[in-house]
MDTraj code that builds the backbone (N, CA, C; nanometers):
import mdtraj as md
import numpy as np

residues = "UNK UNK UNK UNK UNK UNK UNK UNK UNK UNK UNK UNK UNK UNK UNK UNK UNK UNK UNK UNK UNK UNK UNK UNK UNK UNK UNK UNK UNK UNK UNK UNK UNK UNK UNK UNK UNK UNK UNK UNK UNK UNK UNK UNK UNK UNK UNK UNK UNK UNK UNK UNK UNK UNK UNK UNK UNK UNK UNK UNK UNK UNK UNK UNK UNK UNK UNK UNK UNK UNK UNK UNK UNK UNK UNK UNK UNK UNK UNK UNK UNK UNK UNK UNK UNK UNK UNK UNK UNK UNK UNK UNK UNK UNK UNK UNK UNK UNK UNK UNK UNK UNK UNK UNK UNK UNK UNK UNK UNK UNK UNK UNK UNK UNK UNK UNK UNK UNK UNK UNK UNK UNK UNK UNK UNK UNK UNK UNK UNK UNK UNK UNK UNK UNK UNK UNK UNK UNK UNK UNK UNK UNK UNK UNK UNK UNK UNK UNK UNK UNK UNK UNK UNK UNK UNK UNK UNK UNK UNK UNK UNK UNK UNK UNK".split()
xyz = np.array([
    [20.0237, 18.4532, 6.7848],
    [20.0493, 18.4697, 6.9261],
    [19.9166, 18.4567, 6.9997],
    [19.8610, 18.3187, 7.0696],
    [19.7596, 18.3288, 7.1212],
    [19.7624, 18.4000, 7.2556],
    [19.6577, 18.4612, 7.2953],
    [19.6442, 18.5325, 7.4182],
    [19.6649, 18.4593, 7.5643],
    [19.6696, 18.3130, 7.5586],
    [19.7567, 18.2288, 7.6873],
    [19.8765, 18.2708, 7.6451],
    [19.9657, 18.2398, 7.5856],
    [20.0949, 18.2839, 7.5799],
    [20.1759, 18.4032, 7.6120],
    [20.0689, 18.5101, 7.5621],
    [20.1562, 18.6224, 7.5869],
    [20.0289, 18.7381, 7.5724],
    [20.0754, 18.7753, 7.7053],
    [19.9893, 18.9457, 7.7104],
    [19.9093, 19.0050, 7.6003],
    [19.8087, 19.0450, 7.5906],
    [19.7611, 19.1241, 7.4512],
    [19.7557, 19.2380, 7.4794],
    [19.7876, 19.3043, 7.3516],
    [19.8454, 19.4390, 7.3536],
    [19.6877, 19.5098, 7.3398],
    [19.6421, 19.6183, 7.4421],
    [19.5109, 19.6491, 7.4169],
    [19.5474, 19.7812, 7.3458],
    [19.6277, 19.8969, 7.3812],
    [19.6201, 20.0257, 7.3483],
    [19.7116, 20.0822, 7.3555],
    [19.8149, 20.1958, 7.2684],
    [19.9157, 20.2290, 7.2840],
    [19.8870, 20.3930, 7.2517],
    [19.9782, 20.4885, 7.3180],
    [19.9754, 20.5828, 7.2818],
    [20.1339, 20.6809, 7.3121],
    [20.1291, 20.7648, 7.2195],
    [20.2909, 20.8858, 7.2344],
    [20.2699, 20.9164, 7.3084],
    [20.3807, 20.9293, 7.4507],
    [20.3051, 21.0262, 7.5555],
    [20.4249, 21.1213, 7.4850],
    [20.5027, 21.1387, 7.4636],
    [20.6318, 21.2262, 7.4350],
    [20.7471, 21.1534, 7.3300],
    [20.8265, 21.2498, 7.3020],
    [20.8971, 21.1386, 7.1741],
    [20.9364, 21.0087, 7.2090],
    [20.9289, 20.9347, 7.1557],
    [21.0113, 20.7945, 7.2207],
    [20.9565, 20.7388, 7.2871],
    [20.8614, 20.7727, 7.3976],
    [20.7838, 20.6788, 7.4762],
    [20.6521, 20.6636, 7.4908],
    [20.5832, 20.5352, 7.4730],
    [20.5225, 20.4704, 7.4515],
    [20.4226, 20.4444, 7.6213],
    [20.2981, 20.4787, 7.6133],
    [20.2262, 20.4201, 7.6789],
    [20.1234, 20.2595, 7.6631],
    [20.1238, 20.1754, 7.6965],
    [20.0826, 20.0392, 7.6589],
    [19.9921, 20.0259, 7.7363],
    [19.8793, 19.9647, 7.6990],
    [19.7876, 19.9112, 7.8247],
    [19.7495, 19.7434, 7.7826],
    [19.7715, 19.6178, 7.8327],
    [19.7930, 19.4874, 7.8351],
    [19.6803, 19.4180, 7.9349],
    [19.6529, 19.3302, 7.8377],
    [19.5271, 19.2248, 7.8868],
    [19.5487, 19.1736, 8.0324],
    [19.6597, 19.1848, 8.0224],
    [19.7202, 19.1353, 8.2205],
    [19.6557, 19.2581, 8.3323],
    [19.5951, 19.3619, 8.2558],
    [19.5190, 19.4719, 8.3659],
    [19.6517, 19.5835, 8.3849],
    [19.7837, 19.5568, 8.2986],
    [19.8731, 19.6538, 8.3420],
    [19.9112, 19.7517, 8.2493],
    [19.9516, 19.8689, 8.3267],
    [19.9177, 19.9913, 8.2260],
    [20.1200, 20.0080, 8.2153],
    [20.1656, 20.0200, 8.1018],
    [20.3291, 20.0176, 8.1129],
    [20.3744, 20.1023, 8.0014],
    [20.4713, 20.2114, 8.0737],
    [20.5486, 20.3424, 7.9407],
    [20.6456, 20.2678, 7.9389],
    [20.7147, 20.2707, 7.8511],
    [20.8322, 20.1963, 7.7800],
    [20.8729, 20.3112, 7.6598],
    [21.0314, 20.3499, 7.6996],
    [21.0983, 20.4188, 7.6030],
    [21.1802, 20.3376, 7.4878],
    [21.1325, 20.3336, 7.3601],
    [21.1864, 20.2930, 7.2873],
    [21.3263, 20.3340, 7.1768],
    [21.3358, 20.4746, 7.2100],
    [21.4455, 20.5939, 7.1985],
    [21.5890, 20.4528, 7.0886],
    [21.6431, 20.3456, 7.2099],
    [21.7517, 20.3145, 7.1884],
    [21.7636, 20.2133, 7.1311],
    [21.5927, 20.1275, 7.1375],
    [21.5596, 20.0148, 6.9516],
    [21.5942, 20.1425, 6.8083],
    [21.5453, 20.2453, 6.8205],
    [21.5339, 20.3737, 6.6928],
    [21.6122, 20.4034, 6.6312],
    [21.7052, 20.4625, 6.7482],
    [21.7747, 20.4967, 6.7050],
    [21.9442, 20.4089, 6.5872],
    [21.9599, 20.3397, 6.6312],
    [22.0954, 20.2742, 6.5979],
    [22.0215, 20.2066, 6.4643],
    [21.8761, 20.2005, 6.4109],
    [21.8679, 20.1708, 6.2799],
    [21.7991, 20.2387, 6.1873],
    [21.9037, 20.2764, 6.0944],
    [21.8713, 20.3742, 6.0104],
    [21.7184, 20.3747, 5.9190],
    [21.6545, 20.2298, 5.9074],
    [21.5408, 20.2281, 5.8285],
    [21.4389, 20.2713, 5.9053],
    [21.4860, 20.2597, 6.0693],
    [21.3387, 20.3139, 6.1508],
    [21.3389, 20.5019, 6.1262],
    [21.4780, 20.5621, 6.1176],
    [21.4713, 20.7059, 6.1453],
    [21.3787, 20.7891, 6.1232],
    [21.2913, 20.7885, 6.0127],
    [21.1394, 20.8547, 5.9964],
    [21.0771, 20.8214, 6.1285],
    [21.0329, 20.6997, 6.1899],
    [20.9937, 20.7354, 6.3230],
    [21.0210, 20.8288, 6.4372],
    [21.1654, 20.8562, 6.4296],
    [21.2022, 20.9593, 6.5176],
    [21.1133, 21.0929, 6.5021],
    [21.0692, 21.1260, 6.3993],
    [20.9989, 21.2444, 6.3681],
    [20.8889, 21.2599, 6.4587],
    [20.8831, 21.3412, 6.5531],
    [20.7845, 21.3094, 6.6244],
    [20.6000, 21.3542, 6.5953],
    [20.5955, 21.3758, 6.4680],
    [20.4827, 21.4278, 6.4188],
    [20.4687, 21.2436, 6.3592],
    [20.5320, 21.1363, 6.3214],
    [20.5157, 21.0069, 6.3073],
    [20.4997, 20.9206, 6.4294],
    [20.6275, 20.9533, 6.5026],
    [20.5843, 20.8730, 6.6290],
    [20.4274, 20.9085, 6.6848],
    [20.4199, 21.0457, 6.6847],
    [20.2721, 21.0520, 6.7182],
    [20.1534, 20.9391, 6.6406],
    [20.1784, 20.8975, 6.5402],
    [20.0931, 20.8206, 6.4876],
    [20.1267, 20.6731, 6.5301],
    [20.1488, 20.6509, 6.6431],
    [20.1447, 20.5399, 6.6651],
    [20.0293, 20.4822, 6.7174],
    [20.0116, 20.2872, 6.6453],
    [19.9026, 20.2585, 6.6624],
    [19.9361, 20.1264, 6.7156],
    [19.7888, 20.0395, 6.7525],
    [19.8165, 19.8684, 6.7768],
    [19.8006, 19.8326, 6.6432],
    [19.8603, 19.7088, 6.6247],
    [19.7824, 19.6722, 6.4699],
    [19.6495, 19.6172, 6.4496],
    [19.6226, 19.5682, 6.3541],
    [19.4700, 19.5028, 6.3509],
    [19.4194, 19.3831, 6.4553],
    [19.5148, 19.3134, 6.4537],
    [19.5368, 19.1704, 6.5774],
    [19.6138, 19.1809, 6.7195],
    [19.6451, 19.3365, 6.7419],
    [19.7340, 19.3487, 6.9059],
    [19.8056, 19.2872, 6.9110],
    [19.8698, 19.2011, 6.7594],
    [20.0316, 19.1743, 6.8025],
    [20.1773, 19.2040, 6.7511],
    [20.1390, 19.3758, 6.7436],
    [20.2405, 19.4666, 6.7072],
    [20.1906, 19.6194, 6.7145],
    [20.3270, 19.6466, 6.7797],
    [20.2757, 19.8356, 6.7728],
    [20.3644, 19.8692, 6.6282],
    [20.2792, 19.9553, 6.5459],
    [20.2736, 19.9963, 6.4479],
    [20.2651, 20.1497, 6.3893],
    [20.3645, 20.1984, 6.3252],
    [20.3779, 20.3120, 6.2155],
    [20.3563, 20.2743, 6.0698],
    [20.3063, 20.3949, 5.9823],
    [20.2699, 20.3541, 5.8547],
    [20.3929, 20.2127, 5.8459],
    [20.5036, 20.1629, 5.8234],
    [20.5108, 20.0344, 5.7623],
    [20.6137, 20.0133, 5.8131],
    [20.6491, 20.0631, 5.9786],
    [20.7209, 19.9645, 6.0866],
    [20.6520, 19.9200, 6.1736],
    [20.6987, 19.8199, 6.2035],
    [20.6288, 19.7609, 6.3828],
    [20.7146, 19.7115, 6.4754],
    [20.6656, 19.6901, 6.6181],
    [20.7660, 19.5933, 6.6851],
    [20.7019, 19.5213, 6.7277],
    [20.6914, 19.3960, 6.8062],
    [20.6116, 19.2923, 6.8042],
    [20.5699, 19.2921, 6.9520],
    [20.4567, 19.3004, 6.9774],
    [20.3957, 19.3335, 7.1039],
    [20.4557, 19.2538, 7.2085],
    [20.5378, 19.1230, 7.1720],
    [20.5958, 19.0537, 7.3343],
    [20.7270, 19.0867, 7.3791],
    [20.7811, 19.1793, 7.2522],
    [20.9203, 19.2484, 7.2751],
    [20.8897, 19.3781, 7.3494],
    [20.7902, 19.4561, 7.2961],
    [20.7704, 19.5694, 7.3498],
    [20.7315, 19.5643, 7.4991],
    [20.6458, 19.4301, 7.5066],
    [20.6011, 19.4233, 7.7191],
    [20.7052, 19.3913, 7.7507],
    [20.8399, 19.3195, 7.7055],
    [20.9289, 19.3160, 7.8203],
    [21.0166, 19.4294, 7.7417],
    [21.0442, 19.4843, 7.6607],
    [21.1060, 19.6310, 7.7226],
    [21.0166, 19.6804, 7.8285],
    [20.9523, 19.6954, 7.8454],
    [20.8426, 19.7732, 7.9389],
    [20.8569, 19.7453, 8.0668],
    [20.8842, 19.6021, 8.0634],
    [20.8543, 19.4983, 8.2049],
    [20.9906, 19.5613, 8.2235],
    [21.1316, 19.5419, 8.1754],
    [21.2636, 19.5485, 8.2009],
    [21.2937, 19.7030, 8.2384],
    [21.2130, 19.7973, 8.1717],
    [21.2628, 19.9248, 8.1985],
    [21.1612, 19.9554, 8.3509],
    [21.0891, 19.9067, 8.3966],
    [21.0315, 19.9196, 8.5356],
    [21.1099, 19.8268, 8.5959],
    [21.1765, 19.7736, 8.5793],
    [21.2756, 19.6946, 8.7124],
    [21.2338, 19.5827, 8.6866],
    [21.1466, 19.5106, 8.6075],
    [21.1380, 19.3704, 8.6779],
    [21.1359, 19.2711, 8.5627],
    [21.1611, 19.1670, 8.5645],
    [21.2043, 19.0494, 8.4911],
    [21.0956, 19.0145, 8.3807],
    [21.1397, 19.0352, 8.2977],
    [21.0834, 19.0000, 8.1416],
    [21.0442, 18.8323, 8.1427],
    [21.0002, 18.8085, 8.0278],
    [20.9868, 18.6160, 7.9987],
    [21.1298, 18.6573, 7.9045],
    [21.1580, 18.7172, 7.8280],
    [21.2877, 18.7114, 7.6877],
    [21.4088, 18.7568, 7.8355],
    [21.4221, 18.8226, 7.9179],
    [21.5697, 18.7411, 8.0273],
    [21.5600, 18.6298, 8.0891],
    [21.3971, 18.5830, 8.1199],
    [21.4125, 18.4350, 8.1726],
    [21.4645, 18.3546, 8.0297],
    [21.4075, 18.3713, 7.9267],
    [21.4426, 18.2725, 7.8148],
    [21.5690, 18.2823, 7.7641],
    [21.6485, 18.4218, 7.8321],
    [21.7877, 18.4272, 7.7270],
    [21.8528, 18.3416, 7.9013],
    [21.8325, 18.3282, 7.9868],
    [21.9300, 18.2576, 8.0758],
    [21.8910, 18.1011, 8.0585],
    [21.7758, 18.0669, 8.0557],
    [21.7385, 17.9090, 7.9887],
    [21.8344, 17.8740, 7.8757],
    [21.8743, 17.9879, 7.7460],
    [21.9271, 17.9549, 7.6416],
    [22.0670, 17.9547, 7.6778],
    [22.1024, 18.0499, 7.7684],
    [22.2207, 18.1006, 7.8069],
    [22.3139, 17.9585, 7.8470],
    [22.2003, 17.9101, 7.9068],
    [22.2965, 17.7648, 7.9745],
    [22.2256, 17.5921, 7.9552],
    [22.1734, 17.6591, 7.8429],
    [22.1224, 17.5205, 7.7570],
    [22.0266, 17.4574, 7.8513],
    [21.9411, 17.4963, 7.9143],
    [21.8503, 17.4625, 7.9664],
    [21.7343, 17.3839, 7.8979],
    [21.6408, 17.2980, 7.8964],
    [21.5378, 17.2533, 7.8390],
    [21.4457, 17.3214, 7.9823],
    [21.3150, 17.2671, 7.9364],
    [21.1990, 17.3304, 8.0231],
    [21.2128, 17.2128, 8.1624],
    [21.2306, 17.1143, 8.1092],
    [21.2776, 17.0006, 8.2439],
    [21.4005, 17.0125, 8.3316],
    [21.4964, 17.0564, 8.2956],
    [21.6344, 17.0969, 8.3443],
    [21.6226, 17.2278, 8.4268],
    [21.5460, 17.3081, 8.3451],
    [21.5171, 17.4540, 8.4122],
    [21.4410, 17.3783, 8.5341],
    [21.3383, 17.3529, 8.5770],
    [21.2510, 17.3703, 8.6502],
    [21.3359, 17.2772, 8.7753],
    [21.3897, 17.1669, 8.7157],
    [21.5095, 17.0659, 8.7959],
    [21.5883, 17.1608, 8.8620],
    [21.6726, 17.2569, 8.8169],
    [21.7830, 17.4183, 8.8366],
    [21.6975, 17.4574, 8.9664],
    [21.5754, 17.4883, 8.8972],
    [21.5109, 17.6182, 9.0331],
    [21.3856, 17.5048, 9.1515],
    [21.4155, 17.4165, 9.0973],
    [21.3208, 17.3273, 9.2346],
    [21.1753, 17.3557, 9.1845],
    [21.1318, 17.3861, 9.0908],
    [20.9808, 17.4576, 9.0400],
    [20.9305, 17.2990, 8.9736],
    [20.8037, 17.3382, 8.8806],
    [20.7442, 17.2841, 8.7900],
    [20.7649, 17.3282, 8.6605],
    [20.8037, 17.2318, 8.5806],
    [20.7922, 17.2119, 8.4198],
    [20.7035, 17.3557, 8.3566],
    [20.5836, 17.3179, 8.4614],
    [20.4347, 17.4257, 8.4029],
    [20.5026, 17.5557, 8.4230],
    [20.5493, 17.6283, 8.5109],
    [20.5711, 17.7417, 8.5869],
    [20.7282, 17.7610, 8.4842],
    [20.7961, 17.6718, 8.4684],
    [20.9160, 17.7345, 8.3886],
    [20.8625, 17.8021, 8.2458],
    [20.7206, 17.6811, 8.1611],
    [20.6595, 17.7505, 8.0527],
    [20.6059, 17.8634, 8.1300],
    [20.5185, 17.8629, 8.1918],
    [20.4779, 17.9914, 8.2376],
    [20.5337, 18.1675, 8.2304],
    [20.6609, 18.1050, 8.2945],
    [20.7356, 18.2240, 8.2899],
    [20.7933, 18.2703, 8.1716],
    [20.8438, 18.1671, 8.1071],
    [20.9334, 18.1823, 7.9586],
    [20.8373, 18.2338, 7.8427],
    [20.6633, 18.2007, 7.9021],
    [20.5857, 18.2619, 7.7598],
    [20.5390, 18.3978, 7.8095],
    [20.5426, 18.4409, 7.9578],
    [20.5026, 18.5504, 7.9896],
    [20.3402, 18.5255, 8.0281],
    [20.2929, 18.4257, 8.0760],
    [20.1919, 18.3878, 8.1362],
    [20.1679, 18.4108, 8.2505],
    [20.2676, 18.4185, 8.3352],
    [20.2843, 18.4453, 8.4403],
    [20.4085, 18.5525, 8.4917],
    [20.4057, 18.6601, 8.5833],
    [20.4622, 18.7310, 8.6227],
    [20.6072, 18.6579, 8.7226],
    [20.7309, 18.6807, 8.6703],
    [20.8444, 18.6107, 8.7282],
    [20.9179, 18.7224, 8.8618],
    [20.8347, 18.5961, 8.9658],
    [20.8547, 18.6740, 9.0782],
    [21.0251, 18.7039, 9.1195],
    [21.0670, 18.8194, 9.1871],
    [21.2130, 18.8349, 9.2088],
    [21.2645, 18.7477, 9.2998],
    [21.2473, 18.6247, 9.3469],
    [21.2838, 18.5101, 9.4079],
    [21.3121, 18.4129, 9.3729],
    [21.2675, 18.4189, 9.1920],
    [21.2847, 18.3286, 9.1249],
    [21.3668, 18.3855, 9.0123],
    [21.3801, 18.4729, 8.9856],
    [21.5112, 18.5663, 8.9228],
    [21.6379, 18.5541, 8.9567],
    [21.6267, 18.6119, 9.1504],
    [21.7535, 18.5571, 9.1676],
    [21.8015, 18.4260, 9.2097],
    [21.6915, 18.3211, 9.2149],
    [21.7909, 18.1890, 9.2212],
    [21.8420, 18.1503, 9.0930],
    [21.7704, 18.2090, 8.9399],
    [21.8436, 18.1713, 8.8071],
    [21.9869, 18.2123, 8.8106],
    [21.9628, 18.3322, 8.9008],
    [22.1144, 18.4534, 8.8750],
    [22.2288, 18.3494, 8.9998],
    [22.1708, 18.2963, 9.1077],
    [22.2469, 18.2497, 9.2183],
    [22.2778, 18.0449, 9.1111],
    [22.2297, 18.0245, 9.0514],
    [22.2526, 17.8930, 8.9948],
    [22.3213, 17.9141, 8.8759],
    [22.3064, 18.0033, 8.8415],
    [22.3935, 18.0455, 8.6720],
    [22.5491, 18.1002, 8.7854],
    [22.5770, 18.1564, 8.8950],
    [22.6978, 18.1801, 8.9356],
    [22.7463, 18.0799, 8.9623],
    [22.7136, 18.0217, 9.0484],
    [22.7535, 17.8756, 9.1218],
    [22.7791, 17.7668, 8.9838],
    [22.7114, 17.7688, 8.9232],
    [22.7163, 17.6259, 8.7593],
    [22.7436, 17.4980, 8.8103],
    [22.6080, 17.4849, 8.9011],
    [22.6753, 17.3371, 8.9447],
    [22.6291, 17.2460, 8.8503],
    [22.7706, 17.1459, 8.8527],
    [22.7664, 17.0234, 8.7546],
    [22.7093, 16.8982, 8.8510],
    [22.6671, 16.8864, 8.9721],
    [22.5671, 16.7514, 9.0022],
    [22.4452, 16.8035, 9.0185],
    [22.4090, 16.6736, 9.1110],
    [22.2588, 16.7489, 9.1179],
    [22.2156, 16.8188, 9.2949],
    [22.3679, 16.7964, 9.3108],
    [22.3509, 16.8395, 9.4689],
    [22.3842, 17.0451, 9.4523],
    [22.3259, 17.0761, 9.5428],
    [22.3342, 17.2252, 9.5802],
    [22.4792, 17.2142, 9.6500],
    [22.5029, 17.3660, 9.6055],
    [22.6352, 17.4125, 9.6475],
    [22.6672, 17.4253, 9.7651],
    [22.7455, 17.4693, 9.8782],
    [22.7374, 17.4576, 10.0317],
    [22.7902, 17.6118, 10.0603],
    [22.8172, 17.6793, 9.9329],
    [22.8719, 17.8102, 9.9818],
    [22.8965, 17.8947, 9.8103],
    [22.8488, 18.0136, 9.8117],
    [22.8582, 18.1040, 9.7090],
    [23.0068, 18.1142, 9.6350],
    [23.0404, 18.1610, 9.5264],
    [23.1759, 18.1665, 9.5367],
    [23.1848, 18.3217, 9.5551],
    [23.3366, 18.3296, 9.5686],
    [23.3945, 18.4598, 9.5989],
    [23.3907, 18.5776, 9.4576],
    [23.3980, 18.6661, 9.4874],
    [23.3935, 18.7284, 9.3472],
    [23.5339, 18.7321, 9.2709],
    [23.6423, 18.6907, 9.3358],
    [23.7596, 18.6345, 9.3015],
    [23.7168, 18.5124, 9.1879],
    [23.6909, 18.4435, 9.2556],
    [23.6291, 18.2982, 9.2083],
    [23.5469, 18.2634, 9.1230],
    [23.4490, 18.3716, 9.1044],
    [23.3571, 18.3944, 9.0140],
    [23.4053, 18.4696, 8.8658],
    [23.5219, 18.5606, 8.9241],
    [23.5607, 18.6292, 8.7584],
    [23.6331, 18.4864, 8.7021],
    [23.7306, 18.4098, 8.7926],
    [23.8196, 18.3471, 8.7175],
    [23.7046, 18.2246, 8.6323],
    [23.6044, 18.2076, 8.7274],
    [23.5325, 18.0930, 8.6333],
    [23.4335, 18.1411, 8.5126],
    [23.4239, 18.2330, 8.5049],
    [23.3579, 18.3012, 8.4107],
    [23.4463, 18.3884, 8.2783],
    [23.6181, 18.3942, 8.2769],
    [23.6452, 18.4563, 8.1768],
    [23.6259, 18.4117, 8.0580],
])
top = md.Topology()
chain = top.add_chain()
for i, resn in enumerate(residues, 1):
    res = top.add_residue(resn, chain, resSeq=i)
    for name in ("N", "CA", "C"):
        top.add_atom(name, md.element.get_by_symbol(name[0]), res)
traj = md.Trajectory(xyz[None], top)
């Protein structure tokens, strides 16, 4: 994971069970509760112990937070982080790219952007401003099949039936 691509993980610490303080090469300091990755798998449950979680560390290369012999991988953990503060991850920009078969040319075609700025966002290079969130969310409703823009939203009538 080179450091253009994705945030480096500088420092992590327990503030309390389950959550995680992070501090990231982007200058941003982010708690992220990890409680509901933990729980639902049984091989992590020794982490729950909070005399283990306390031992949480970065790994040798900042690209994984680490217990004696679990980890999670430092670009999952910034967008839990990013997602549990409200704001748009690169892994929801990349699951709506995947969501609707997007390539990096098609995406950027979708939102009127650049090629560069769709990688951008999808590697977490750049911070995905909420203007560009919701036109993915306003173009994934609408699904238009040309290349012309829609002339009117659909109804939420309209929207369940095209979406069951």
């Amino acid at each position: 994971m080179s450091e253009f691509f994705h945030p480096k993980l500088l420092s992590v610490e327990a503030v309390r069970p389950y959550r995680l303080r992070t501090q990231w090469s982007t200058g941003e300091d982010l708690v992220v509760d990890v409680e509901s990755v933990l729980r639902p798998v049984p091989a992590l449950s020794a982490i729950l112990d909070p005399n283990v979680f306390g031992k949480v560390h970065v790994s040798e290369w900042g690209g994984s937070v680490e217990w004696f012999d679990s980890e999670f991988g430092a670009d999952n953990v910034y967008a839990w982080a990013k997602e549990q503060a409200g704001e748009v991850s690169h892994e929801m920009f990349g699951s709506w790219m995947h969501r609707n078969s997007l390539s990096l040319n098609t995406a950027a075609a979708a939102l009127g952007i650049s090629r560069r700025m769709v990688s951008y966002y999808r590697t977490a290079h750049k911070a995905i401003p909420r203007a560009i969130w919701l036109a993915c969310l306003g173009w994934e409703a609408t699904l238009p099949k040309t290349k012309t823009l829609p002339r009117k939203l659909p109804t939420a009538r309209e929207y369940a039936k095209a979406h069951r």
